[in-house]
C-alpha positions as CSV (number, residue, x, y, z in Angstrom):
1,X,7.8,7.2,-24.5
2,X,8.4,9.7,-21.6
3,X,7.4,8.9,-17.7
4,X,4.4,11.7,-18.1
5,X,3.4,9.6,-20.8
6,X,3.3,6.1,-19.2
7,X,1.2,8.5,-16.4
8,X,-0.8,9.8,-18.4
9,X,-1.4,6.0,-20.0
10,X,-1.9,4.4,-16.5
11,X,-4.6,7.1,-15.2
12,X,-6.6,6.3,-18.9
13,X,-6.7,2.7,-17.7
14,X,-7.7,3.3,-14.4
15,X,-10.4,5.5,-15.8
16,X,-11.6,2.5,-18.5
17,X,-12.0,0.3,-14.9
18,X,-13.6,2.5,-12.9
19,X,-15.8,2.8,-15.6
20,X,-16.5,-0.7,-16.1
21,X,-17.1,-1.3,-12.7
22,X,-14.1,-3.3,-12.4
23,X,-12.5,-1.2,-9.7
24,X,-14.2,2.0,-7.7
25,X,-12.9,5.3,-6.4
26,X,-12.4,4.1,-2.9
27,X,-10.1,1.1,-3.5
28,X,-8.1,3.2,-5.9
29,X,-8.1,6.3,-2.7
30,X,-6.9,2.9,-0.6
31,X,-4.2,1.8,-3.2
32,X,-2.8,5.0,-3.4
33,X,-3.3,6.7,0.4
34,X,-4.9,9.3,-1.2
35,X,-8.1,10.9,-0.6
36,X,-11.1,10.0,-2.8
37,X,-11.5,13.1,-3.9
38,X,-8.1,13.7,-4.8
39,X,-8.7,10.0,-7.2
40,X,-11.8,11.2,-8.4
41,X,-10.4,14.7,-9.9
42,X,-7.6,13.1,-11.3
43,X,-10.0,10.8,-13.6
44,X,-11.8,13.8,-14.1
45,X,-8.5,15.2,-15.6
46,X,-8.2,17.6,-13.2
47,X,-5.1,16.4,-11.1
48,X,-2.4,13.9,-11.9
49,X,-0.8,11.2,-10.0
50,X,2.7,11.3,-8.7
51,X,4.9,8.9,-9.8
52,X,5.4,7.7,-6.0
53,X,1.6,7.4,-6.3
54,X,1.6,5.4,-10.3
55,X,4.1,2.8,-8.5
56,X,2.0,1.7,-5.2
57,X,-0.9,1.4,-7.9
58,X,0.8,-0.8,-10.3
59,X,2.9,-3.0,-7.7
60,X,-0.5,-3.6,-6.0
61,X,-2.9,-3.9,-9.0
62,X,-0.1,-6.8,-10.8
63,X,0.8,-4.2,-13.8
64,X,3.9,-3.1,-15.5
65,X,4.9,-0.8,-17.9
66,X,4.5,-3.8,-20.8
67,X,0.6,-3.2,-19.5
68,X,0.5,0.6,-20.5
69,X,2.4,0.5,-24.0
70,X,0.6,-0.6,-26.8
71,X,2.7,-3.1,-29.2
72,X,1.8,-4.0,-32.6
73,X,-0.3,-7.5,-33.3
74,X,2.0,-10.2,-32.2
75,X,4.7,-8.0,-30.5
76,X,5.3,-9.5,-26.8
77,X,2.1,-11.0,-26.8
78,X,3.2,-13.9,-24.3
79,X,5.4,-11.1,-21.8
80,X,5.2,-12.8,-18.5
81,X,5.0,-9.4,-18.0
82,X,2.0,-8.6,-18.9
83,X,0.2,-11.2,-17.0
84,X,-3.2,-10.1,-15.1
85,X,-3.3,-12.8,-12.6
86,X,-1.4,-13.1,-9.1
87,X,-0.2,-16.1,-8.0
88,X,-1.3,-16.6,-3.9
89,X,0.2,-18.9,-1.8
90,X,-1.8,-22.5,0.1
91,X,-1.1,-22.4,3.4
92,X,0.1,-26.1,4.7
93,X,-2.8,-28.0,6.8
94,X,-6.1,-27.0,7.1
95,X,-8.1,-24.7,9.8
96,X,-10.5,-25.6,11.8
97,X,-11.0,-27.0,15.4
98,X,-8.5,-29.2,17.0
99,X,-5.4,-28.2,14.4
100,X,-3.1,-26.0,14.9
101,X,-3.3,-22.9,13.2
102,X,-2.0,-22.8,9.2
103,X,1.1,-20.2,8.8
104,X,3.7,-21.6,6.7
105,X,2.5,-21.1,2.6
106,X,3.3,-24.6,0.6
107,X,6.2,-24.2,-1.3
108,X,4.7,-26.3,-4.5
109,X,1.0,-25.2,-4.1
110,X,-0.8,-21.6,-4.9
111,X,-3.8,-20.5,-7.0
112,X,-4.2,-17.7,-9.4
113,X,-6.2,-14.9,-8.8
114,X,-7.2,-11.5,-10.8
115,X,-4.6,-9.3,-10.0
116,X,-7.2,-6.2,-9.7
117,X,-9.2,-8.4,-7.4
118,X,-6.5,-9.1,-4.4
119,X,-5.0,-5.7,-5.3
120,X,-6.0,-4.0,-1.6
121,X,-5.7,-7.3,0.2
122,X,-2.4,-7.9,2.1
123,X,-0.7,-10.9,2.9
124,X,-3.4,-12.5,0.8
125,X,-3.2,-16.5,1.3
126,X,-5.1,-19.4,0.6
127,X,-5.9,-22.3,3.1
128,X,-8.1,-25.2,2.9
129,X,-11.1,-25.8,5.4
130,X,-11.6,-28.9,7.9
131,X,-14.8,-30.1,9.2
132,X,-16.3,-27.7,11.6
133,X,-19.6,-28.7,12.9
134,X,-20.8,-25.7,14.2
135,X,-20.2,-24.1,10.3
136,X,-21.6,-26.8,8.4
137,X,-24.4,-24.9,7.0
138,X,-22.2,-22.0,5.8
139,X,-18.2,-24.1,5.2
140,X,-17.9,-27.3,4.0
141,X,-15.1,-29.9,5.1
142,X,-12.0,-29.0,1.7
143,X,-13.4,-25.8,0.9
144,X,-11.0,-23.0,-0.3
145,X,-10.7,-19.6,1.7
146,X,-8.8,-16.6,0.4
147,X,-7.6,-14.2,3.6
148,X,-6.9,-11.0,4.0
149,X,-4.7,-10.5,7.0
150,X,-4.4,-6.7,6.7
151,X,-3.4,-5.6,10.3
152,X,-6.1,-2.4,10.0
153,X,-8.8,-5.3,8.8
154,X,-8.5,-6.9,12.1
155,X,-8.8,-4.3,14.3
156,X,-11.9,-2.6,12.2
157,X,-13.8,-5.4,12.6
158,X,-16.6,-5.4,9.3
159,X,-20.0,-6.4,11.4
160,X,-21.0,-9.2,11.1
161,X,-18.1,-10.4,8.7
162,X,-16.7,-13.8,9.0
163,X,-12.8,-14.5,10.1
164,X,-9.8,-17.0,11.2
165,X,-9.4,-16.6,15.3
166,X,-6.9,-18.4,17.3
167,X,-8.2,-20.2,20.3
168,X,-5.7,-21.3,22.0
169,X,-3.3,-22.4,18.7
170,X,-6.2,-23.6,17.0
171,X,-7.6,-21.8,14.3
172,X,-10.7,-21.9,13.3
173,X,-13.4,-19.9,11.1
174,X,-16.1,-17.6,12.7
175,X,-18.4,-14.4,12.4
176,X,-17.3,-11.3,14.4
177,X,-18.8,-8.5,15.4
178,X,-17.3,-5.5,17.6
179,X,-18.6,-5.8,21.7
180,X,-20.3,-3.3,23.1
181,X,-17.1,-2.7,26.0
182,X,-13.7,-1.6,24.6
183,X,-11.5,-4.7,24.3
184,X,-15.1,-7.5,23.5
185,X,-15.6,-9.2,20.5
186,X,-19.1,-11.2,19.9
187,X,-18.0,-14.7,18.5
188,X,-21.0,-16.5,16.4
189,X,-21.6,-19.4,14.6
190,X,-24.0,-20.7,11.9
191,X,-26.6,-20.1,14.9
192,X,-26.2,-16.7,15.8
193,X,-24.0,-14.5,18.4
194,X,-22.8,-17.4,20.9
195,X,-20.0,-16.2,23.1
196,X,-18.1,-13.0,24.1
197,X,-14.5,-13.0,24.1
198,X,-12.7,-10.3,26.5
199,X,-9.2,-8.8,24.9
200,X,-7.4,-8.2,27.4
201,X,-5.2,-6.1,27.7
202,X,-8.1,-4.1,25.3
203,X,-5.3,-3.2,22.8
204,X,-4.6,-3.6,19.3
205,X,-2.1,-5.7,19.0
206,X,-3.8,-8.3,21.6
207,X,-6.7,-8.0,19.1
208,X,-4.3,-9.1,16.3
209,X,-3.2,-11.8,18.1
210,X,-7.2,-13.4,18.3
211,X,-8.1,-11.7,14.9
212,X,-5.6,-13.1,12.5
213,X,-7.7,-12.6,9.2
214,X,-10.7,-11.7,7.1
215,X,-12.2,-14.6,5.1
216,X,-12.7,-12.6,1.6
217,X,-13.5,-15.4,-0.7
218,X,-14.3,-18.9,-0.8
219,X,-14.5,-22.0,-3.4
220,X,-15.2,-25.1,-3.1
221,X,-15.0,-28.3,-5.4
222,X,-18.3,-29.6,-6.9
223,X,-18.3,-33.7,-6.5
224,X,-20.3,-35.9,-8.8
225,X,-23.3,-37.2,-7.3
């Protein structure tokens, strides 16, 4: 099998799960820092991807080349290989008010997650949730968050969306939407809007200190009643 080949393999894939809905032409634009309508002409047939372009795709996305070939019935079935899951780090300690904020990932502890699904995440963790009163409706005291603590993600705020802050070393789990000065962020809790925080000075990397990342996903263990 040629490189063109394991190309041309990769791009019928990427097709199958755009098609299935497992995966859409924006993330894939994102993957690759390509335009979307570069992505969708090349699942149209009409372009191909570089190679530069086939490696940030895979790397991100969990795949190998053991996920493009096609091996008789039996033939490196078990390849670690050819795995679909990632494994993402727990953060030691938990967030929420009064502790300090999690940083350092537990050497022993991590959870598995679809590959495809963390694939335009970055520094994805995992970190388990303390009480926080003013959440309780929403978070619940051991609940699992995934975070995405893309630098981009925290300074384009997604209205509305909900995300780790430092206060002061604490850290601590809120909804954020964008102020109406340069340099504001509107803080809420389960209530509504509460407070405005002023970043000062109203640049981006004082906003990543505050915003340090995007709660994506959470899970939570069901206890018997």
């Amino acid at each position: 099998m040629y490189l063109s080949e394991l190309a041309t393999a990769l791009t019928e894939r990427l097709r199958s799960r755009v098609a299935n809905g497992e995966i859409s032409e924006r993330r894939l634009a994102r993957l690759t820092q390509l335009s979307q309508p570069h992505i969708h002409n090349v699942l149209k047939g009409k372009k191909a991807l570089s190679l530069q372009a086939c490696d940030r795709i895979m790397v991100r996305l969990g795949m190998t080349v053991y996920d493009l070939v096609s091996f008789p019935d039996g033939v490196c079935a078990g390849c670690p290989q050819r795995k679909s899951t990632v494994e993402v780090p727990l953060l030691q300690g938990s967030l929420g008010p009064g502790l300090p904020l999690p940083r350092v990932p537990d050497p022993l502890q991590s959870f598995p997650f679809r590959a495809s699904f963390i694939a335009t995440l970055e520094g994805a963790a995992v970190v388990r949730l303390a009480e926080d009163p003013r959440m309780a409706d929403i978070f619940r005291p051991n609940d699992l968050v995934l975070l995405d603590q893309s630098r981009h993600r925290r300074r384009q705020l997604e209205s509305g969306g909900y995300y780790v802050i430092n206060r002061r070393g604490e850290g601590i789990v809120r909804r954020l939407w964008a102020g109406p000065g340069r340099g504001e962020l509107l803080v809420g809790d389960q209530t509504g809007i509460v407070e405005t925080v002023r970043v000062w000075p109203a640049t981006g990397e004082h906003m990543l200190d505050i915003v340090r990342a995007r709660v994506v996903w959470v899970g939570r263990y069901l206890l018997a009643g």
